[in-house]
C-alpha positions as CSV (number, residue, x, y, z in Angstrom):
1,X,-18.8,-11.7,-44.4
2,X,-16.7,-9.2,-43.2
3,X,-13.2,-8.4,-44.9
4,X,-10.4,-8.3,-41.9
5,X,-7.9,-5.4,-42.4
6,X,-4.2,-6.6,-42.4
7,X,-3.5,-5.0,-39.3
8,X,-6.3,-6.8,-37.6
9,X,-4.8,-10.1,-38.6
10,X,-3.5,-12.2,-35.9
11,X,0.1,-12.8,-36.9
12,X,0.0,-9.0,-37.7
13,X,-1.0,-8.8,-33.7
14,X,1.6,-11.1,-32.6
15,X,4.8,-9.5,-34.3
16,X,3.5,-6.0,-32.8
17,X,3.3,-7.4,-29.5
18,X,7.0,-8.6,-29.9
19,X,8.4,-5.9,-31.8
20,X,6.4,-2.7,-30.9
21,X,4.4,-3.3,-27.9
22,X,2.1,-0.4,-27.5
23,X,0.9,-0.8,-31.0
24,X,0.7,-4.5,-30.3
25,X,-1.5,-3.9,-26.9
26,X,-3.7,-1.6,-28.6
27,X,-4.4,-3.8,-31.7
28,X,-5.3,-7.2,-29.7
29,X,-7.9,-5.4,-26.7
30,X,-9.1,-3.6,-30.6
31,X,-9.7,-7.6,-32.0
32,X,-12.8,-8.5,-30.3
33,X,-11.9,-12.8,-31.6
34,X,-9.8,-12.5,-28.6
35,X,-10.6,-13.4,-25.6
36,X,-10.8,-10.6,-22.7
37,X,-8.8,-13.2,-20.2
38,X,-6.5,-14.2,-22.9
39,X,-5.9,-10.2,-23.4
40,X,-5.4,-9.9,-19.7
41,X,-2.7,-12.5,-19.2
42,X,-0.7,-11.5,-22.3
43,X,-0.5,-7.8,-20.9
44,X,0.7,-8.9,-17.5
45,X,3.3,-11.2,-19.1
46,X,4.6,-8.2,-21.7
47,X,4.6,-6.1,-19.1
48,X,6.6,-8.2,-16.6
49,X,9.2,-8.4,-19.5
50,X,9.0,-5.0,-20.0
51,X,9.8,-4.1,-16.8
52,X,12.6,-6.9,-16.2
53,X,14.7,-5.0,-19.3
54,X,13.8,-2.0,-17.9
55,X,15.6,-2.6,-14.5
56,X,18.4,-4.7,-16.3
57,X,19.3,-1.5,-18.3
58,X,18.9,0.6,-15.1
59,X,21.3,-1.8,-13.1
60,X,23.5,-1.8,-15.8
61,X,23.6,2.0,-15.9
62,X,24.7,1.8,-12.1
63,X,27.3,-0.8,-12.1
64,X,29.0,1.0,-15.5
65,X,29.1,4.4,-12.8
66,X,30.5,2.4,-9.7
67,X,33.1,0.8,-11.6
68,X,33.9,4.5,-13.5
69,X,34.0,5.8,-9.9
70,X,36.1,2.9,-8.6
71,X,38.9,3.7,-11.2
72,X,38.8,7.4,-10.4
73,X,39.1,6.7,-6.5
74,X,42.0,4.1,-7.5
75,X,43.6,7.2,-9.2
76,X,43.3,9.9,-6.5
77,X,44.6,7.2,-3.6
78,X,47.8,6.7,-5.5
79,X,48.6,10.4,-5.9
80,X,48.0,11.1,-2.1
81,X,48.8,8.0,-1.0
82,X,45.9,8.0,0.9
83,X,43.1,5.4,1.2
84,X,39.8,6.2,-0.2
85,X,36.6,3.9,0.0
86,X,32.7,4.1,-0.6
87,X,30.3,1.8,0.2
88,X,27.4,1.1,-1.7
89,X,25.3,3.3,-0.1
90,X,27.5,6.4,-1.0
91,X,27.7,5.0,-4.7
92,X,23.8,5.0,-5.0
93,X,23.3,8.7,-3.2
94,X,26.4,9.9,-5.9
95,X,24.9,8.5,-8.8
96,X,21.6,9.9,-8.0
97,X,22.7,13.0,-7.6
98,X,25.0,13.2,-10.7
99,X,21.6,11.9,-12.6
100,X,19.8,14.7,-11.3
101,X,22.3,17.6,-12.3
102,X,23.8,16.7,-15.7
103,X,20.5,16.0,-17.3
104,X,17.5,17.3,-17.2
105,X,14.3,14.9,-15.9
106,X,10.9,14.3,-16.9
107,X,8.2,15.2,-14.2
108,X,7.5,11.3,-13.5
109,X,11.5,10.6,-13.2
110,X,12.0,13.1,-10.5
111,X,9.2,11.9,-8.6
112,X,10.7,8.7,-8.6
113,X,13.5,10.2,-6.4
114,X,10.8,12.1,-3.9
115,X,10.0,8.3,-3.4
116,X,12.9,7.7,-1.2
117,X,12.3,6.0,2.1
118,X,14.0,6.8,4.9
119,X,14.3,3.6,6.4
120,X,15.7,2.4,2.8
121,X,18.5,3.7,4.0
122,X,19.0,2.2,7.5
123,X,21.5,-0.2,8.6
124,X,19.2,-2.8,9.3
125,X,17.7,-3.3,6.2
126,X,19.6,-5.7,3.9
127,X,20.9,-5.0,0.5
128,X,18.2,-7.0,-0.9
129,X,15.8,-5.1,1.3
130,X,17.0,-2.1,0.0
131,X,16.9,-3.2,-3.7
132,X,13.7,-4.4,-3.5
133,X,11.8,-1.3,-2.5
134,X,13.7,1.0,-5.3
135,X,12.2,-1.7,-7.8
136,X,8.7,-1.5,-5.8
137,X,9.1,2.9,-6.2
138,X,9.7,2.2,-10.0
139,X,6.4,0.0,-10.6
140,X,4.6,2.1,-8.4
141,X,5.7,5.3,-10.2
142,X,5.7,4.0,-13.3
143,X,3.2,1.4,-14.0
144,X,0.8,2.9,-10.7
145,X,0.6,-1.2,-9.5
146,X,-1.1,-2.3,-6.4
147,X,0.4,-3.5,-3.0
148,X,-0.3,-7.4,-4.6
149,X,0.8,-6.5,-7.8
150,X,4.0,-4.8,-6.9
151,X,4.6,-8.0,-4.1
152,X,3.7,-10.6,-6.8
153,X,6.0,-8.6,-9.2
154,X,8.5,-9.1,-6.8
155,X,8.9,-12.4,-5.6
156,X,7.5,-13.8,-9.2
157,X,9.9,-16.4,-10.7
158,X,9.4,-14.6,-13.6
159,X,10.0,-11.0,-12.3
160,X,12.6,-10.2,-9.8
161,X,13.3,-13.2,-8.3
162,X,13.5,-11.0,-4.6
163,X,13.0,-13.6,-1.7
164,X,9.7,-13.4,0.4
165,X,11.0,-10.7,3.2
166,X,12.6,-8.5,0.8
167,X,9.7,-8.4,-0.9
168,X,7.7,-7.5,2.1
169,X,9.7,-5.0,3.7
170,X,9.4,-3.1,0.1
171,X,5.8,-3.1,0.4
172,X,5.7,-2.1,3.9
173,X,8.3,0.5,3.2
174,X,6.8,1.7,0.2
175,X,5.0,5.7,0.6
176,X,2.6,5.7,-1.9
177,X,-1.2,6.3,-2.5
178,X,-2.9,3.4,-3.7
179,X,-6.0,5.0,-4.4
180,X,-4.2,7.4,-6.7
181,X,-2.6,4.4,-8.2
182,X,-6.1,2.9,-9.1
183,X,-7.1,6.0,-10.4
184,X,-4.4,6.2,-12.8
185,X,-4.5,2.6,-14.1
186,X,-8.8,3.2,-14.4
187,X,-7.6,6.2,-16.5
188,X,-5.3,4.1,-18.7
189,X,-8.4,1.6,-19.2
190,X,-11.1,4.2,-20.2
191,X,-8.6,6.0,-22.5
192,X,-7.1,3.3,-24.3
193,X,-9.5,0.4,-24.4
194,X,-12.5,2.4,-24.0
195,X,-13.9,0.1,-21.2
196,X,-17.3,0.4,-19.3
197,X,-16.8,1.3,-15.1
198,X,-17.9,-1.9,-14.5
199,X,-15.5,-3.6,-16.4
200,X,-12.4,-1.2,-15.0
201,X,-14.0,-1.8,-11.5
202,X,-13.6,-6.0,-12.2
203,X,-10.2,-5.8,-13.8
204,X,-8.9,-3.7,-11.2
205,X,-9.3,-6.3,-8.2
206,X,-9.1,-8.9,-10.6
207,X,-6.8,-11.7,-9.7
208,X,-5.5,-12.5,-13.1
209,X,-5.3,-8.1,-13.4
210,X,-4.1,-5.3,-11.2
211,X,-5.5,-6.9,-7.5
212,X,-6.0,-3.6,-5.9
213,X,-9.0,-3.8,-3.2
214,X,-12.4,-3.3,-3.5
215,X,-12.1,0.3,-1.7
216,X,-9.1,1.0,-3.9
217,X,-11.2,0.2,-7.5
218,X,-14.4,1.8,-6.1
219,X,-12.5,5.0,-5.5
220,X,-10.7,4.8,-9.0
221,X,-14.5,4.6,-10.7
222,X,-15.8,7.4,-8.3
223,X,-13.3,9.5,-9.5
224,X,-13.2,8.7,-13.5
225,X,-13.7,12.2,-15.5
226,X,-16.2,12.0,-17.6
């Protein structure tokens, strides 16, 4: 019988997964005494989390700069005694741009702001509308998710909570390559978990993993370097 290292042991796994998530990942697809579906479904779910803390911290971040901004409008009306007000709009475009000057970006942040959408700006779309698709940009950018996933990510109970047409328009809105998307999660399967094309090609349009389509995975294998 075969000794099991410490760090193969399960509550070993479990602790990673909770307090180091990468190493945590990598260690349970390593244990083969777990199951591939049971592997699948904790990803999704750590990565959901992952992702909700990520935008709390990001939302944070914003509100902490609106209400610094607020106080120095307050200050400026009183010594000209004139009125001063931005709307939320002017707030976001500020606080991008202040982001983008006083520190310097990583190559996948700044992409993140070549993502804007015209139309996220428009009157017509609602505040939630408008949210939605700059959460939609993140997961795409970040985590290269499909048009399901990013929708599911949305509107899941356990995600974003954004209501069904908020959801959509961010989807709809949303100018990214899907393909390219696939290709990069297929690249993050054969590099880290060392999976077969076959097996990339299921989990892609899996239902229970990234749901891209079948033209979507079928690209991402074509285009695998070996």
């Amino acid at each position: 019988m075969t000794n099991k290292k410490w760090y193969q042991s399960n509550w070993f796994i479990v602790l990673s997964l909770i307090f180091c998530l990468p190493l945590g990942l990598y260690l349970m697809w390593e244990n083969r005494q777990w199951k591939t579906k049971q592997k699948v479904i904790i990803t999704i779910i750590c990565s959901s989390v992952f992702v909700t803390a990520l935008n709390f911290f990001a939302v944070s971040s914003y509100d902490d700069f609106k209400a610094n901004k607020e106080k120095e409008i307050a200050a400026k009306a009183e010594e000209s005694s004139d009125e001063i007000t931005l709307d939320d709009t002017d707030y976001q475009m500020e606080y991008e741009s202040d982001a983008l000057t006083d520190e310097p970006e990583s190559d996948s942040s700044a992409e993140l702001y070549e993502y804007e959408s015209s139309d996220a700006l428009s009157s017509t779309a609602t505040r939630e509308q408008k949210a939605a698709l700059k959460s939609a940009e993140t997961y795409s950018l970040i985590f290269h998710m499909s048009k399901a996933g990013i929708y599911d990510q949305l509107t899941s109970e356990f995600g974003d909570k954004f209501p069904a047409d908020a959801a959509q328009y961010a989807v709809d809105n949303l100018d990214v390559d899907y393909n390219e998307n696939a290709l990069k999660s297929a690249e993050n399967y054969a590099e880290t978990f060392n999976m077969s094309s076959a097996e990339i090609y299921d989990q892609l349009i899996s239902e229970y993993g990234e749901k891209f389509t079948a033209e979507q995975a079928q690209y991402a294998v074509d285009h695998l370097s070996e």
